[in-house]
C-alpha positions as a printed Julia matrix, in Angstrom:
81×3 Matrix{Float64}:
 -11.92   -8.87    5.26
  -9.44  -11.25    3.25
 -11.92  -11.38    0.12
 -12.64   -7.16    0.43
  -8.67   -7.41    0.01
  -8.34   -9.41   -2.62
 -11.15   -7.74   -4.82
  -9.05   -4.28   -4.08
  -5.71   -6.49   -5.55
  -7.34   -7.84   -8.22
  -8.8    -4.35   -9.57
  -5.37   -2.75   -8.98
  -3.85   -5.5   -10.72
  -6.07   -5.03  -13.95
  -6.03   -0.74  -14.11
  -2.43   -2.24  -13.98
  -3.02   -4.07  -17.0
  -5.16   -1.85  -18.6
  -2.53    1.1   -18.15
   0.24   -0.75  -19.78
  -1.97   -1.98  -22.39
  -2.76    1.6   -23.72
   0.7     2.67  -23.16
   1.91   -0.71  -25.69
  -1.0     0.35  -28.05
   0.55    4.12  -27.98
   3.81    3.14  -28.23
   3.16    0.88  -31.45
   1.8     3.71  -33.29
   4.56    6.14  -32.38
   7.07    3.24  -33.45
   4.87    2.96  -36.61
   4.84    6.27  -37.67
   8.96    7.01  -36.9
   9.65    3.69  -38.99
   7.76    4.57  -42.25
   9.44    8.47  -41.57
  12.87    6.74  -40.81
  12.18    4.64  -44.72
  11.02    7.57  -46.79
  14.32    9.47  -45.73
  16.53    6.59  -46.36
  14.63    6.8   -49.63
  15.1    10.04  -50.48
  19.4     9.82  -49.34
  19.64    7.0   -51.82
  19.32   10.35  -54.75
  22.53   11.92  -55.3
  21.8    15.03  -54.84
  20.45   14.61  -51.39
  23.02   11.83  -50.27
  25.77   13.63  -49.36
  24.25   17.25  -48.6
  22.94   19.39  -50.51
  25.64   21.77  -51.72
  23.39   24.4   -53.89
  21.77   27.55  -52.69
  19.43   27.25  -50.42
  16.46   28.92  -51.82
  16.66   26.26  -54.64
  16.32   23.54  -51.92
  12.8    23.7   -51.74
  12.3    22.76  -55.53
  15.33   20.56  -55.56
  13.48   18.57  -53.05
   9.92   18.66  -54.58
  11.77   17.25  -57.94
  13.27   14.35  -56.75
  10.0    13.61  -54.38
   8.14   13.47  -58.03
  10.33   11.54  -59.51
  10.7     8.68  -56.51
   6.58    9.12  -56.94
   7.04    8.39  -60.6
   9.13    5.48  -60.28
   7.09    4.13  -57.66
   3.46    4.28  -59.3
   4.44    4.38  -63.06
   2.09    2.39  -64.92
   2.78    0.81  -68.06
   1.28    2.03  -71.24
């Protein structure tokens, strides 16, 4: 009966395991995925016209936005001719 016991504890034990395994592996890629969103809009706050609100109207916004994501882009991959 002791050993039938023990078996049952030691499979508890690893679905224990397992369980907080997945929810480490889940957690990591949530905590991935917030961190690189967190850096592009610390990024994108370091342009003027974003850093301290934007003040225009708001259907400009969208291409306000659009310009200065192009020209981080630019910056970034610019090649040299």
């Amino acid at each position: 009966m002791a050993s039938w016991l023990r078996d049952q504890h030691a499979a508890a034990q690893a679905a224990r395991w397992q369980a907080a395994s997945v929810a480490q592996i889940n957690n990591r890629a949530h905590s991935q995925a917030r961190a690189a969103v967190e850096r592009t809009i610390a990024m994108l706050k370091q342009w003027r016209g974003l850093s301290g609100g934007y003040r225009g109207p708001l259907a400009r916004f969208p291409v306000t936005l659009r310009t200065v994501v192009a020209l981080e882009k630019f910056r970034i991959y610019e090649t040299s001719f």
